[in-house]
N, C-alpha and C positions, 0 to 999 in steps of 0.2 A: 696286723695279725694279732690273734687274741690267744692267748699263753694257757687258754682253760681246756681240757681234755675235750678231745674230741668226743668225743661220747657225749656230750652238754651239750651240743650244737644241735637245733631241735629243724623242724622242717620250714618253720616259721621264717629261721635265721639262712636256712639255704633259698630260699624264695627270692628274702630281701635282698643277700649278696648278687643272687642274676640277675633280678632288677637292678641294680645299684650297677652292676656289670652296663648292662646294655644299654643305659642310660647313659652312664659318665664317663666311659674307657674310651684311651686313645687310640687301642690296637683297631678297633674298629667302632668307629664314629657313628652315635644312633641318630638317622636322616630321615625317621619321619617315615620311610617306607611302609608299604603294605605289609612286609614281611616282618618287620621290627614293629609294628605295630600291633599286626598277631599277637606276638611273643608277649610284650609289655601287657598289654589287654589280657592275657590269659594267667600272667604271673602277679598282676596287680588282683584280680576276682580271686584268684589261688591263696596269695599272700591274706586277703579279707577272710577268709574261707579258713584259715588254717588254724586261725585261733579261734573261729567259733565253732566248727564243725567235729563231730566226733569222726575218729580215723573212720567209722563205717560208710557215715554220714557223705564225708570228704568223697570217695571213693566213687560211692552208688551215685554220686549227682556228677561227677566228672568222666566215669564213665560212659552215663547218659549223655553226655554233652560231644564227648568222641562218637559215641554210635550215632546220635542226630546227625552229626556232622559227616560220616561214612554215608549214613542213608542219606542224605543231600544231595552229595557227592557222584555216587552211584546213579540217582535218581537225576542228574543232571537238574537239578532242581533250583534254581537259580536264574538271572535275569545278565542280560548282556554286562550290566550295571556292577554286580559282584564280583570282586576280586579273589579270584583264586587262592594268590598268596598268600593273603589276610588271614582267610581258614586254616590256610593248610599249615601256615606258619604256627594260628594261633591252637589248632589241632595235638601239632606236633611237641608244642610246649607242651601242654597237657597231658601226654602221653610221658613224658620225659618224666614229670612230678611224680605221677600216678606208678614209673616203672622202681623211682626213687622209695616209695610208700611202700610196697610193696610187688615185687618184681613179676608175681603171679599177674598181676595186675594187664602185662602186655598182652598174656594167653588170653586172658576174659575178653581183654578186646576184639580177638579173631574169631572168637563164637558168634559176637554179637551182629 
């Protein structure tokens, strides 16, 4: 636990802590899953992202990256081969971050 106001805790640092979470925790053991792999995949590009991108930056490219993935989805656009989970898990990360950043953030994605 780190003793410095909450306020100092930047987005960068909440990234690492889920990754760190879903990686090394024993409540629930990370197996490699499609769905855990989502997650990790979406919060590892996030975590890269977080320190180079400006908050606009951040946003407009992860946004896109949810609506690709709704029109995908919709469009049933995909091959026997593709795993559901993997998106939708790594979708869902992504939505989480973006709700974190900025909570307008979940409306914009229903327009889209």
């Amino acid at each position: 636990m780190n003793i410095s106001p909450v306020g100092k805790l930047t987005l960068s640092q909440i990234i690492e802590r889920k990754l760190s979470f879903l990686l090394k925790n024993d409540v629930l053991p990370f197996d490699g899953d499609s769905s855990d792999l989502g997650e990790r995949d979406a919060l590892q590009q996030m975590l890269e992202d977080s320190s180079l991108l400006s908050e606009k930056a951040f946003e407009t490219k992860y946004l896109a990256k949810v609506a690709k993935l709704n029109e995908r989805a919709e469009a049933k656009d995909y091959s026997v081969q593709d795993n559901d989970d993997y998106y939708e898990s790594f979708s869902n990360t992504i939505v989480m971050i973006l709700e974190l950043v900025n909570p307008l953030n979940l409306y914009d994605l229903e327009g889209q």
